[in-house]
C-alpha positions as CSV (number, residue, x, y, z in Angstrom):
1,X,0.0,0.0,0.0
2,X,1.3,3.6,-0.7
3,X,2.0,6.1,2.0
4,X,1.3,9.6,1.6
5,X,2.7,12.4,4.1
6,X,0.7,14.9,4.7
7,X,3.2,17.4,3.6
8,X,2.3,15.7,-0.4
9,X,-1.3,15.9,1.4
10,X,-1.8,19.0,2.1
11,X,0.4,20.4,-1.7
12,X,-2.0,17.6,-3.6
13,X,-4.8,19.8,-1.9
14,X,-3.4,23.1,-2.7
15,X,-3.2,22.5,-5.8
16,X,-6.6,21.1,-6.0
17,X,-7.9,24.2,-4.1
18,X,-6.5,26.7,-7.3
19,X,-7.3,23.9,-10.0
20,X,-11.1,24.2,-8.8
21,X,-11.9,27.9,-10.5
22,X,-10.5,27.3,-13.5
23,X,-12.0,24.3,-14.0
24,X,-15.7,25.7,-12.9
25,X,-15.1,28.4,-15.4
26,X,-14.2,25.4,-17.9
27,X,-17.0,23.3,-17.3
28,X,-19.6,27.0,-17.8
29,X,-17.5,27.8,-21.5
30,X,-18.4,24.0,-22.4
31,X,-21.9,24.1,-20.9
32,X,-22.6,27.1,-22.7
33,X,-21.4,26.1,-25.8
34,X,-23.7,23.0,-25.8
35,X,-26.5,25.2,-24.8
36,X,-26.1,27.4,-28.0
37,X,-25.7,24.2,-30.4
38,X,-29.2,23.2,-29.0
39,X,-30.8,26.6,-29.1
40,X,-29.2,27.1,-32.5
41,X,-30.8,23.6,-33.6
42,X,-34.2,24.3,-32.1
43,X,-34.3,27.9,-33.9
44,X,-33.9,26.2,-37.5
45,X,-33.9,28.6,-40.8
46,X,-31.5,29.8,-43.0
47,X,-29.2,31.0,-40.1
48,X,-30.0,34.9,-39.5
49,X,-31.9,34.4,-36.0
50,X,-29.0,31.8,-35.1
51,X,-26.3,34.3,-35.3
52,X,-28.0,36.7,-33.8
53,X,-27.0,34.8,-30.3
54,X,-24.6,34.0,-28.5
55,X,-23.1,32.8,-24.8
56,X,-22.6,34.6,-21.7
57,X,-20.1,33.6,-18.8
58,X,-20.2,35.7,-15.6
59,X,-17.1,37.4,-15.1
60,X,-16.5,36.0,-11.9
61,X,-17.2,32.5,-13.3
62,X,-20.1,31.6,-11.5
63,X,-23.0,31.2,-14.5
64,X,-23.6,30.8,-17.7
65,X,-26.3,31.7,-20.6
66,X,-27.5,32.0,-24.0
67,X,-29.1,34.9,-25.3
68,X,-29.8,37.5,-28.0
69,X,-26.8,39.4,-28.3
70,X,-26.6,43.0,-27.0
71,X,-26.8,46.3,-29.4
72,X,-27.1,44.5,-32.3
73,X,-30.3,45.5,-34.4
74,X,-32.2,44.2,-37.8
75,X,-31.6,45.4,-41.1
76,X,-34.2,48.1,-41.7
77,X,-37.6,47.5,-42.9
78,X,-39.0,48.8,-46.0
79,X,-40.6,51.2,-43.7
80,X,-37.1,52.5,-42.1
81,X,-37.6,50.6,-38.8
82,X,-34.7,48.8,-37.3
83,X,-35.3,46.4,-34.2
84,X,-33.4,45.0,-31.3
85,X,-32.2,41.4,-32.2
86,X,-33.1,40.6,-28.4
87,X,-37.4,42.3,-29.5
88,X,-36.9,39.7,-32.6
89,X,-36.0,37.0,-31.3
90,X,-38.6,37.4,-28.2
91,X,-41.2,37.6,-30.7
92,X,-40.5,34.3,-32.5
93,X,-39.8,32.1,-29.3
94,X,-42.8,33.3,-27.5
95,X,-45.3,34.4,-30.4
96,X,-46.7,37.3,-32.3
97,X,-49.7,39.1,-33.4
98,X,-49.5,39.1,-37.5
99,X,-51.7,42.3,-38.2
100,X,-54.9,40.9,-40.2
101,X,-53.9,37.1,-40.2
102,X,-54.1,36.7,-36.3
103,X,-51.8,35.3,-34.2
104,X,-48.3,33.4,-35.3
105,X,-47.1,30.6,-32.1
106,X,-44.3,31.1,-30.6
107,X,-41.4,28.2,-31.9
108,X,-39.9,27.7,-27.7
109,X,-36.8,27.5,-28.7
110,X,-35.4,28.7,-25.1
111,X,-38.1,26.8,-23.3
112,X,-37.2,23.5,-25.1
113,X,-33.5,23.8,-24.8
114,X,-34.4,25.0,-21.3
115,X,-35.7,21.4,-20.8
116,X,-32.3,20.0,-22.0
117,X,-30.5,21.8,-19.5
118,X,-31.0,19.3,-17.3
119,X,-29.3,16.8,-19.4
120,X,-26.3,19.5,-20.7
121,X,-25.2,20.6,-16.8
122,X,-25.3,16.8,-15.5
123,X,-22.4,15.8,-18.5
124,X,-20.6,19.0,-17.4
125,X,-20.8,18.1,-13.9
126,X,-19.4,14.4,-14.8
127,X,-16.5,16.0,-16.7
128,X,-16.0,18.7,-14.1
129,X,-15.6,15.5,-11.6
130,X,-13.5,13.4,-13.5
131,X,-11.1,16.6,-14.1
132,X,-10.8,17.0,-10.5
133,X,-10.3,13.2,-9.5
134,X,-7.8,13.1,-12.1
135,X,-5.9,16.2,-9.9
136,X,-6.9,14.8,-6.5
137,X,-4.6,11.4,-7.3
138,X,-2.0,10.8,-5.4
């Protein structure tokens, strides 16, 4: 059987104490990453609502999300307007009165990837876990 002093102890444990940030951090980038291939998947089309998001990490490392990106507007209308990307996209996940033809559904795009999450953050949990058995061995 293997001794271990605590002097390797308590350094294997240091050095597990300033591995677990980055690695957090790691594990968000990645679980935000697969959240915007599912959102992106869900949205469908030709691809101008899918680049119009993108992924969010909290600078301190502590969350992640997908969302319309900030000050970025539509090409104008025929009628001059230009729109918030973040207005757009609300309107097609949610739904939309269409003037004279009534009412156009709402495609859930968040809501279904939002349903997914669950699945997403449990693989980046494993892999978080695994990284940080893999620095715990002594």
């Amino acid at each position: 059987m293997q001794s271990v002093t605590i002097k390797e102890l308590d350094k294997k444990f240091s050095t597990l104490l300033k591995t677990i940030p980055e690695a957090r951090r790691e594990m968000l980038r990645e679980l935000s990453e697969e959240l915007l291939g599912d959102v992106n998947r869900r949205i469908g089309g030709r691809g101008k609502v899918r680049s119009w998001q993108d992924r969010f990490l909290g600078s301190g490392g502590g969350w992640a999300a997908v969302r319309p990106k900030a000050k970025t507007w539509t090409e104008a209308t025929r009628a001059g307007k230009r729109y918030a990307v973040g207005y757009v996209t609300n309107a097609i996940t949610s739904g939309h009165r269409a003037g004279v033809r009534g009412y156009v559904p709402g495609k859930g795009f968040y809501a279904g990837a939002r349903q997914n999450a669950r699945a997403i953050v449990r693989r980046a949990i494993e892999r978080f876990e695994a990284r940080l058995r893999e620095e715990a061995e002594l």
